[in-house]
C-alpha positions as CSV (number, residue, x, y, z in Angstrom):
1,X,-33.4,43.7,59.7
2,X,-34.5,47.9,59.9
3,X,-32.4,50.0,60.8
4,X,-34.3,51.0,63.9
5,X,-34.0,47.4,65.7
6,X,-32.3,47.9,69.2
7,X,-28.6,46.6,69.6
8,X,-27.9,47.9,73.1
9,X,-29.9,44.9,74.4
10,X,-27.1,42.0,72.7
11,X,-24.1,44.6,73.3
12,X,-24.9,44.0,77.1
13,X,-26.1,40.2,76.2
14,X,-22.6,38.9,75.7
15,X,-19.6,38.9,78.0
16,X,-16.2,39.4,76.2
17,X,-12.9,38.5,77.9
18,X,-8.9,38.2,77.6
19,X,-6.8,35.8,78.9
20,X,-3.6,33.3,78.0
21,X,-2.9,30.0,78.7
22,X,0.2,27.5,77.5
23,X,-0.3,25.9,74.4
24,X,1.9,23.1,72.7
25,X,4.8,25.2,75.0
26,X,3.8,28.6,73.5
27,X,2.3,31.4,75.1
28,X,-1.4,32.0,73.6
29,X,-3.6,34.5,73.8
30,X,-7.7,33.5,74.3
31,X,-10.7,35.9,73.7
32,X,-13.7,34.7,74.7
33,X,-17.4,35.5,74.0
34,X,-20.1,34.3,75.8
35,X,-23.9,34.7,75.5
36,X,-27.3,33.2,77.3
37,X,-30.2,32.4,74.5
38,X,-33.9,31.7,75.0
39,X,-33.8,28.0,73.4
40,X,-32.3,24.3,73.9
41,X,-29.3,23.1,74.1
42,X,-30.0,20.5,71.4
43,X,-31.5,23.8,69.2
44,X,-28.2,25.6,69.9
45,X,-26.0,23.1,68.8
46,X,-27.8,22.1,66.0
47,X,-28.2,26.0,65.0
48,X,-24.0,25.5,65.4
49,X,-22.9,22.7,63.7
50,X,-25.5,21.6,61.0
51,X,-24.5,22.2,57.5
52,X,-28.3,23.3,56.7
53,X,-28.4,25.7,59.2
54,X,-24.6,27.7,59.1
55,X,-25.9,29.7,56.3
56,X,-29.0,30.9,57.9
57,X,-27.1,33.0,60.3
58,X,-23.6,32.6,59.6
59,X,-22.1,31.8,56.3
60,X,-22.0,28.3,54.3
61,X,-19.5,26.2,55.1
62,X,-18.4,23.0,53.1
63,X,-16.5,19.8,54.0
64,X,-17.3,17.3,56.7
65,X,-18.1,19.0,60.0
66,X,-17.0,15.6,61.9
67,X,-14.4,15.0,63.6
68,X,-11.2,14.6,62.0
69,X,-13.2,16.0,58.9
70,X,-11.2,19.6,56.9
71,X,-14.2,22.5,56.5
72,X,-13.8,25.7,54.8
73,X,-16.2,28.7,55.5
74,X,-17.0,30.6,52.5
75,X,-15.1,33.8,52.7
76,X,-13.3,33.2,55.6
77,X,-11.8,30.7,57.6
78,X,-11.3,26.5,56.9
79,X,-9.9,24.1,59.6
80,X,-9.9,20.9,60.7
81,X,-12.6,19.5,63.2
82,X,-10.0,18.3,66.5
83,X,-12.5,17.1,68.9
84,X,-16.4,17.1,69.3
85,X,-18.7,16.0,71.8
86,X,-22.6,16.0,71.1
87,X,-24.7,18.3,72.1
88,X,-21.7,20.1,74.5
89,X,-18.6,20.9,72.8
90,X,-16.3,20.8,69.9
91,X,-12.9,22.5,68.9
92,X,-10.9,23.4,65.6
93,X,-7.9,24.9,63.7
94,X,-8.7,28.0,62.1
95,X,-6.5,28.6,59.6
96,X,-6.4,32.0,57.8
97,X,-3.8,34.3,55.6
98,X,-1.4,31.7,56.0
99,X,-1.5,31.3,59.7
100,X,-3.2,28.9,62.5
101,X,-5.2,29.5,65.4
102,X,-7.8,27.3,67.1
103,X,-11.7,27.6,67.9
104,X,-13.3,26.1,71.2
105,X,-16.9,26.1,71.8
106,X,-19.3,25.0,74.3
107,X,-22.9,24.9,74.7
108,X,-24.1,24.4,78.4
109,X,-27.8,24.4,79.7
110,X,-28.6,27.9,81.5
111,X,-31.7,29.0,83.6
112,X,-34.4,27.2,81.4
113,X,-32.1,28.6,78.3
114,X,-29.0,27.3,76.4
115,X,-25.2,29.3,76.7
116,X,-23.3,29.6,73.7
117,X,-19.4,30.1,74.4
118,X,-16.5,30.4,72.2
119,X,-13.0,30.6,73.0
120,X,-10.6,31.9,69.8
121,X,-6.8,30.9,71.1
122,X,-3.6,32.8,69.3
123,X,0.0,32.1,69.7
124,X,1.4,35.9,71.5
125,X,4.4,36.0,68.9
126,X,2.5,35.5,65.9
127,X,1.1,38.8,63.9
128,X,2.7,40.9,67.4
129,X,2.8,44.5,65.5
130,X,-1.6,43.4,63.6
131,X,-2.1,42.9,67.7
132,X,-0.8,46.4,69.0
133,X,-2.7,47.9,66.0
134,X,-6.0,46.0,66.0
135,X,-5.8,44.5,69.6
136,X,-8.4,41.7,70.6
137,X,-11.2,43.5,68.4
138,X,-9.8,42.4,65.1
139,X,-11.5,38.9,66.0
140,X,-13.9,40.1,68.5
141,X,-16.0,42.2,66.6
142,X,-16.3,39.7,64.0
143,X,-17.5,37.3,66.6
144,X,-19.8,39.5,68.3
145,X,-21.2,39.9,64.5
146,X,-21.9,36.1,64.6
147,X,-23.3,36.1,67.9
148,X,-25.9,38.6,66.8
149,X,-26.9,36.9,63.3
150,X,-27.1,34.1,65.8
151,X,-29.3,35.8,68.4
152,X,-32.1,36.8,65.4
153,X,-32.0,33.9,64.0
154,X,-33.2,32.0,67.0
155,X,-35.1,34.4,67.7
156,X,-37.4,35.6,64.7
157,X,-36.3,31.8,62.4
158,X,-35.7,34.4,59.8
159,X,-32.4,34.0,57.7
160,X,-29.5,36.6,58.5
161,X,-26.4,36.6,56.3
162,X,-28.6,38.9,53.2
163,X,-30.0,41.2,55.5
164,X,-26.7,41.8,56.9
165,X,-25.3,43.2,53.9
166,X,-23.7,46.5,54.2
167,X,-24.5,46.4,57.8
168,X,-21.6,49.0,58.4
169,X,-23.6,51.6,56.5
170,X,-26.6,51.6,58.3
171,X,-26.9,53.9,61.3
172,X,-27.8,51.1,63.7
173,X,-24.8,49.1,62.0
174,X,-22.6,51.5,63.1
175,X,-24.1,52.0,66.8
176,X,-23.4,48.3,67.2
177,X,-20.2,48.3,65.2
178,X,-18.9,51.2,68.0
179,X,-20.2,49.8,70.6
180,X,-19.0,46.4,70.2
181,X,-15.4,47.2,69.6
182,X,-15.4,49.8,72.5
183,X,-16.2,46.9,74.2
184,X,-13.2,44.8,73.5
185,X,-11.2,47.5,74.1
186,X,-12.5,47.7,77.6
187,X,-11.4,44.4,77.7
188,X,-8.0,44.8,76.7
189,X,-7.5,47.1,79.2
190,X,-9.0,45.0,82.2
191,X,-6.7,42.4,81.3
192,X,-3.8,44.7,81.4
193,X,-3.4,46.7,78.5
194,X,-2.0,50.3,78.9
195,X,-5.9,52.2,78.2
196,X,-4.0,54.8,76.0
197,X,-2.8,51.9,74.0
198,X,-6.1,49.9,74.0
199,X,-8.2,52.4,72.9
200,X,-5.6,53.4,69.6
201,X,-6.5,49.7,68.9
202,X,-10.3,49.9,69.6
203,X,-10.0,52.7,67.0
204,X,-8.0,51.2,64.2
205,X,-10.3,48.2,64.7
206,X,-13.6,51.2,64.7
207,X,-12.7,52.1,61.3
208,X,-11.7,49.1,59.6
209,X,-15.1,47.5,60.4
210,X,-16.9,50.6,59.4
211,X,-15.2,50.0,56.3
212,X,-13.0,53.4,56.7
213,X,-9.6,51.9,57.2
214,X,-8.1,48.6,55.0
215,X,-6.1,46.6,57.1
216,X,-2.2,47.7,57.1
């Protein structure tokens, strides 16, 4: 991918929002990221949950994507597969540094094309002080990342993860870097978020994925 390819069309492609909802008695956050892409629903979920295809946009992941079957992403995340429902849904733990959280997607036809939505849930008293610094874009940006290897992939066939390396350093890296995070920060403050706060998050989470902070 060049550096002069256009990211203001997929920072405006996907919608990003906050919410909460009750989970297992505990309060949870939700951030969700949606997007509409030119291509089937069967493509879409294939492109999501084949084994052959991960790496291509994503990043390999091992184990039995089935459900009931334990994965583990390389370099990230592992989990266990909760429910799934050919070719419209599926949901997951995703456990990390020691702590669990929980993945729910949904692919649903959409004008001729195919939507691609994922909900990422949080219990609110777990990691509260990584929250007030990083807010919602800690995740966010990291999913809007995945979203756009996603959105090339489907639409060139080309393979993503390589030519996404060093990404940050690249001018057009860090347009989309900026304006993805200011995005979640505009969503932490429409779902209530004092703006002088959200924005001190938006930039801690700026300059860690620019590679200019490490995580505290």
């Amino acid at each position: 991918m060049s550096e002069d390819t256009t990211f203001e069309g997929q920072v405006d492609a996907v919608t990003r929002r906050l919410g909460s909802v009750e989970r297992d008695g505990r309060d949870t956050r939700v951030a969700t990221i949606s997007q509409r892409y030119d291509t089937t629903v069967e493509d879409l979920w294939d492109a999501c949950t084949s084994q052959e295809r991960l790496p291509r946009w994503f990043a390999p992941v091992s184990g039995e994507l089935r459900l009931g079957g334990r994965f583990q992403i390389e370099g990230n995340a592992g989990g266990v597969v909760e429910t799934c429902e050919p070719p419209s849904s599926f949901s997951t733990t995703w456990e990390f540094g020691g702590e669990t959280s929980w993945i729910a997607v949904r692919v649903e036809p959409d004008g001729g094309g195919a939507r691609l939505t994922l909900e990422h849930l949080a219990p609110a008293d777990v990691g509260v002080e990584f929250w007030e610094r990083y807010g919602p874009g800690a995740l966010g940006v990291g999913w809007d990342l995945a979203f756009l290897g996603l959105a090339t992939h489907l639409a060139t066939g080309e393979d993503i993860p390589a030519q996404f390396e060093r990404f940050e350093a690249t001018e057009a890296g860090r347009r989309f870097i900026i304006a993805v995070s200011t995005a979640w920060g505009e969503a932490n403050v429409a779902a209530g978020t004092p703006r002088a706060d959200a924005e001190s998050a938006r930039d801690h989470t700026t300059a860690f994925y620019l590679g200019e902070e490490e995580i505290a």
